[in-house]
N, C-alpha and C positions, 0 to 999 in steps of 0.2 A: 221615078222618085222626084226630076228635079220640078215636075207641074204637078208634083203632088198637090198645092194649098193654091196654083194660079187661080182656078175657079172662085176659090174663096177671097181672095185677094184681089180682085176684080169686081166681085161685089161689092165691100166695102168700100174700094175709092169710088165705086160709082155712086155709093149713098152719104160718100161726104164723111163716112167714118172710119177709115185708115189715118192710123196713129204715126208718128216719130219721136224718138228721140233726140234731145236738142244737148248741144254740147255747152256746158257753161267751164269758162275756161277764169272764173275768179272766186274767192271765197263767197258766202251765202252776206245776203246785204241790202240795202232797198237800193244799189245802183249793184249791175252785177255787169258782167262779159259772156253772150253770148257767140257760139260759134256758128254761122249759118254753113248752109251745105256746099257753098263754094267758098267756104275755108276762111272765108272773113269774120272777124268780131268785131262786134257792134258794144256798146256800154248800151244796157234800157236801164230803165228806171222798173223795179219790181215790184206788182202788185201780186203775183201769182204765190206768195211763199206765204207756208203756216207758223214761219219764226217770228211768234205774236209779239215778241219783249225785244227781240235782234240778241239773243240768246248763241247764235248758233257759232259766231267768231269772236263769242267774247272775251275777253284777255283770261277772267277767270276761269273758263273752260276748261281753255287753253291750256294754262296752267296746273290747274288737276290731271287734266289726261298727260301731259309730260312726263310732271311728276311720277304718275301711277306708271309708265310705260317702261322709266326707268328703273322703278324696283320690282314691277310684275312682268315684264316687260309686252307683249303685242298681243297675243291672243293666248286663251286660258286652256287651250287646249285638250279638252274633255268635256263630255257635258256634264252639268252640275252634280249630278247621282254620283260619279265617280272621281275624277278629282280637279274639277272646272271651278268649284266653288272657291272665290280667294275675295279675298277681305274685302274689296272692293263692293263685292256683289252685297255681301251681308248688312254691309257699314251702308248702302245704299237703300234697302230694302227695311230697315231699323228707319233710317229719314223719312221714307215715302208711311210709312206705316204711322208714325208719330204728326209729320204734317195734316193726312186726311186722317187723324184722328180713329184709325181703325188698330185691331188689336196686331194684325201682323200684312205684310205684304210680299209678294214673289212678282221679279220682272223676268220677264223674257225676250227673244229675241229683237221684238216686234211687235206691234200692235194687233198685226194681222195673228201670228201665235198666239198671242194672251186670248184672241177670241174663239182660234180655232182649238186650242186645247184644252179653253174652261167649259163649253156650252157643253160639247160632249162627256165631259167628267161631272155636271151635273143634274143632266137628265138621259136618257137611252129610251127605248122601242116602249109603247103606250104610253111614256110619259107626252107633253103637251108643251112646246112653247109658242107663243103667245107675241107677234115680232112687228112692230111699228113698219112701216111700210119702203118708208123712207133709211131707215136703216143701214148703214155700213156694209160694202158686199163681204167683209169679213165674217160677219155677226148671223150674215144670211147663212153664207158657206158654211159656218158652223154648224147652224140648226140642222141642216141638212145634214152635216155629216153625224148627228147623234143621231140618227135615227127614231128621232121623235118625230111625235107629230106636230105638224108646220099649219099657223093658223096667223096668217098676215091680219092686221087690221089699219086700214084706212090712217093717212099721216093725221096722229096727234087728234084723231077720233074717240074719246072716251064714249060715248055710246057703244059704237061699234064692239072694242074692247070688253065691255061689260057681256054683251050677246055673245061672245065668245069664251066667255069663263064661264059665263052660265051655262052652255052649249059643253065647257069641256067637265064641268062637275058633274053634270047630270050625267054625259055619256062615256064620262073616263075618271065615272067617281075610284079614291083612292091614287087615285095617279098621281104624280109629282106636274105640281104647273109652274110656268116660267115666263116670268116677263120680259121682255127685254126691248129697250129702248136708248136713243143716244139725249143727252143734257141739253148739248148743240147740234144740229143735223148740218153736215158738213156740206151740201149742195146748198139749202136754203138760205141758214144762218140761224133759224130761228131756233125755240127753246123747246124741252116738250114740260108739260105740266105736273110738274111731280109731285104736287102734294094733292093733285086729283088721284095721278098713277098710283098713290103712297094706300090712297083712302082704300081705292080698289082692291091690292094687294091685301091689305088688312080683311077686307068684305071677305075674300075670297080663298083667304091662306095661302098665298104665292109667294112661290121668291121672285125678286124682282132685281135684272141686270142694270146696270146703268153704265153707258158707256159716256168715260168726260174727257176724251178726244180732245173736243174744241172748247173748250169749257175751262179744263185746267189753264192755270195762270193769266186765265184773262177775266173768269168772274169769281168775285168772295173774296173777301180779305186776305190776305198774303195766294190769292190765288188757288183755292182750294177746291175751284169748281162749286157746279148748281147745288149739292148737294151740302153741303156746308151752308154759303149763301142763305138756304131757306132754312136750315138747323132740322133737316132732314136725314143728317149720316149715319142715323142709326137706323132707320127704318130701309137704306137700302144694303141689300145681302153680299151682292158683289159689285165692286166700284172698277171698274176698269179705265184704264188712262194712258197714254201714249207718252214718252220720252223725246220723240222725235218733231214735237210741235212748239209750243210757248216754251219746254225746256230744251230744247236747242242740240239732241243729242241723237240718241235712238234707242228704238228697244220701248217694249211695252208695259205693263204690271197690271195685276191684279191685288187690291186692298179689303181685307174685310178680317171675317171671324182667325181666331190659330186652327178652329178647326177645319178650313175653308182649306187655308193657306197649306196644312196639310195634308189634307185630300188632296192637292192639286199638285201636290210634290210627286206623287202616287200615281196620279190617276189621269194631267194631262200631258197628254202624248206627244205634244211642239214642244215642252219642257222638256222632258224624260228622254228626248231620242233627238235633243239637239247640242249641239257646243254650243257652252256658256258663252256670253256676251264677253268681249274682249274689256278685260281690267280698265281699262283706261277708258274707255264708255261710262262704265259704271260708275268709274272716279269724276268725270267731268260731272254725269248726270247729279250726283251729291253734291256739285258745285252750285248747280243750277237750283236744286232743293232747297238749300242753305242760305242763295241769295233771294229765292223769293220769301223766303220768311222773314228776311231784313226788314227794316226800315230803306235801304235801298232799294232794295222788290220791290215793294210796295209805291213807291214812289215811281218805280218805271212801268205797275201795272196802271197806275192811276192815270201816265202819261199816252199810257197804251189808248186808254178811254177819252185824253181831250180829241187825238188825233179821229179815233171812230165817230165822236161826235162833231169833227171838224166836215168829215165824209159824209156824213148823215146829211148835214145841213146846207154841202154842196153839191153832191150829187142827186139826192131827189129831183130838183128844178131841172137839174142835167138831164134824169131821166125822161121828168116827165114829158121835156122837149120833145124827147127822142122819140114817144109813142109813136109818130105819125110815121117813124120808120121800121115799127115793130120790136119797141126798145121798150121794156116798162122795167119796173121792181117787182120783183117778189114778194121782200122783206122789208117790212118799214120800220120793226118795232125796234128795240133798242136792244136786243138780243145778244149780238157778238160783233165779230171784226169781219165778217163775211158779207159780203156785199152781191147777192148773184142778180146779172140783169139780164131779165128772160128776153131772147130773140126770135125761139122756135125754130127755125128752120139750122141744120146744122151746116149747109153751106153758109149760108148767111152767118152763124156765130163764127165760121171760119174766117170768112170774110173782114168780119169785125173786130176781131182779131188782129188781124192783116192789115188793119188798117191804122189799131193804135200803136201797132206795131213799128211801122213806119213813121208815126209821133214820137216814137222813143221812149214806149211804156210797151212791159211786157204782160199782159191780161189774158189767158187762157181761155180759150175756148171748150169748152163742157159739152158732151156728145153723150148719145146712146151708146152702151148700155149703164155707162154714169149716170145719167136721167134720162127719165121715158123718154121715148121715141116725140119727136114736136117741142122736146120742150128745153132743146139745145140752150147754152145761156153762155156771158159772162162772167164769169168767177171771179171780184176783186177783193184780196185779202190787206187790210190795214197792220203796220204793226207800228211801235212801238218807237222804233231803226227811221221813220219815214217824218221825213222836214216837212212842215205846212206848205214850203212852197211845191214840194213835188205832189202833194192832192190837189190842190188848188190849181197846178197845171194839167192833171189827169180830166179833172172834171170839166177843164174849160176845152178838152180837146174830144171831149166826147160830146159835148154842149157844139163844140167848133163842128165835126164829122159828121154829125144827124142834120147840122142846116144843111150841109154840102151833099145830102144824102147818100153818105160814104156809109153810113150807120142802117 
């Protein structure tokens, strides 16, 4: 038993892709304390977090989840169906549903939940979903797990798409089809097209998912995601969105029709057969909903965007220094706060890592089965939390690392 997994654990570190986890021994932040494996903490500077607004330590968070903890007090102790539901959850779920403008909304545990128990409660066996390639492993695992049938299409390809709705009318006429794609794609940064996706769905009668992950709180006014933004929220069926990113907390949802929202009460199974989310989550996350529809919100998503545009326009040149050491961009266009720079090789992204690491900036290194196989990257997330001077030192030390060819 105890060399049960050595084989497989020996493959991995030989191809560079065995994982750890990293101990942070301060609250969430753009300077944080890390714990390395010989028990020391180091302070970096964090590009690595999706806390788009610095949401996650905010005082009024803070103070929501207190508050709730002291009259619900810690966890809600049953799942929703029996008697997990407390105010919290409702009173939360009423916000999210009123903000993205849909008729009602259900959150759950987790992002990874809201996908794995909505795909399968709304297609099963000869139904057809229709899955951007690029896609969330949640959104994949879901398809999979409804037992439809699974028809990848090519990143953010509408031709391709269209061959494939055509291909599932003709041979799965009658069947329920299903699109599903994310706003923002979480490795790239970039967008997907959704008032091309929007035209298709219409051509072709589909419903169509949209997952707004990376999206919520950082595009559309008071942060409402792509979908809003383009004055599209009605055309799409289900809106899924995460708790745990620009709102600073955790736990997932799904926004759309009453009739949606009740089917899903019913019918998804990470809902139905899980303990509700602890009160005090729920309380914080209505903190976070509330402030983004301020005039404060609004004012720190907009601050959110000098800072990506402060990155935009120092790192490129950094980048493109860096080609000659196998450094480029992915993503130029002005999309989100995700900045990923392709390396290719996953020792090398390890490496590179490794090295701004020792700059005293912590930057992630992105491996297979995260993305394809070659096509290992940097992952630098911008938020909101992060001083000019800490990008301006980021950029000049990755500009610094590729002459040194440390990059």
């Amino acid at each position: 038993m105890q060399d049960l997994f050595e084989k497989q654990l020996k493959a991995l570190r030989a191809a560079s892709l065995d994982r750890h986890l990293s101990e942070i021994s301060s609250s969430q932040g753009p300077e944080i304390t890390v714990v390395g494996r010989d028990r020391r903490a180091r302070r970096l500077i964090n590009f690595s977090s999706n806390d788009y607004l610095g949401l996650a330590n905010d005082s009024r968070l803070r103070k929501a989840a207190t508050e709730a903890i002291n009259e619900f007090g810690v966890g809600a102790g049953a799942s929703r169906l029996i008697s997990g539901t407390q105010s919290p959850h409702l009173h939360l779920e009423r916000a999210l549903a009123e903000w993205k403008g849909t008729e009602a909304a259900l959150c759950f545990s987790s992002g990874y939940a809201a996908a794995l128990g909505t795909i399968p409660a709304l297609v099963s066996k000869s139904d057809v979903v229709l899955l951007d390639k690029l896609c969330h492993a949640s959104l994949i695992d879901a398809a999979k797990l409804s037992g439809a049938i699974l028809r990848v299409f090519p990143h953010n390809n509408l031709r391709k798409l269209e061959s494939h709705l055509e291909w599932a009318r003709r041979e799965h006429a009658g069947r329920r089809l299903l699109i599903v794609t994310e706003s923002v794609f979480s490795m790239d940064g970039d967008r997907a097209p959704l008032r091309e996706l929007i035209e298709l769905k219409k051509r072709f009668d589909t419903l169509l998912m949209l997952d707004e992950a990376h999206a919520v709180g950082v595009i559309g006014l008071h942060g409402r995601g792509l979908a809003a933004e383009e004055n599209l929220s009605d055309d799409v069926d289900v809106q899924m969105g995460t708790l745990s990113k620009a709102l600073g907390t955790s736990g997932g949802y799904i926004c759309g029709s009453h009739d949606l929202i009740e089917w899903l009460i019913n019918r998804a199974r990470s809902f139905i057969y899980s303990t509700a989310p602890p009160p005090a989550i729920a309380a914080a996350a209505l903190a976070a909903v509330d402030f983004l529809s301020s005039p404060h919100g609004e004012e720190r998503r907009l601050l959110l965007w000098e800072r990506i545009n402060l990155m935009r326009q120092l790192l490129l040149p950094s980048a493109r220094k860096a080609i000659n050491y196998q450094l480029s961009t992915i993503n130029t266009n002005e999309g989100s706060a995700i900045f990923p720079l392709l390396v290719g090789d996953e020792q090398a992204a390890l490496n590179s890592a490794a090295a701004l690491k020792t700059e005293g900036f912590l930057v992630p290194a992105i491996r297979y089965p995260t993305v394809a196989k070659g096509s290992a990257r940097l992952r630098i997330t911008v938020t909101a939390a992060h001083e000019e001077n800490q990008i301006r030192s980021l950029c000049e030390a990755i500009k610094r690392l590729s002459e040194m060819h440390d990059l």
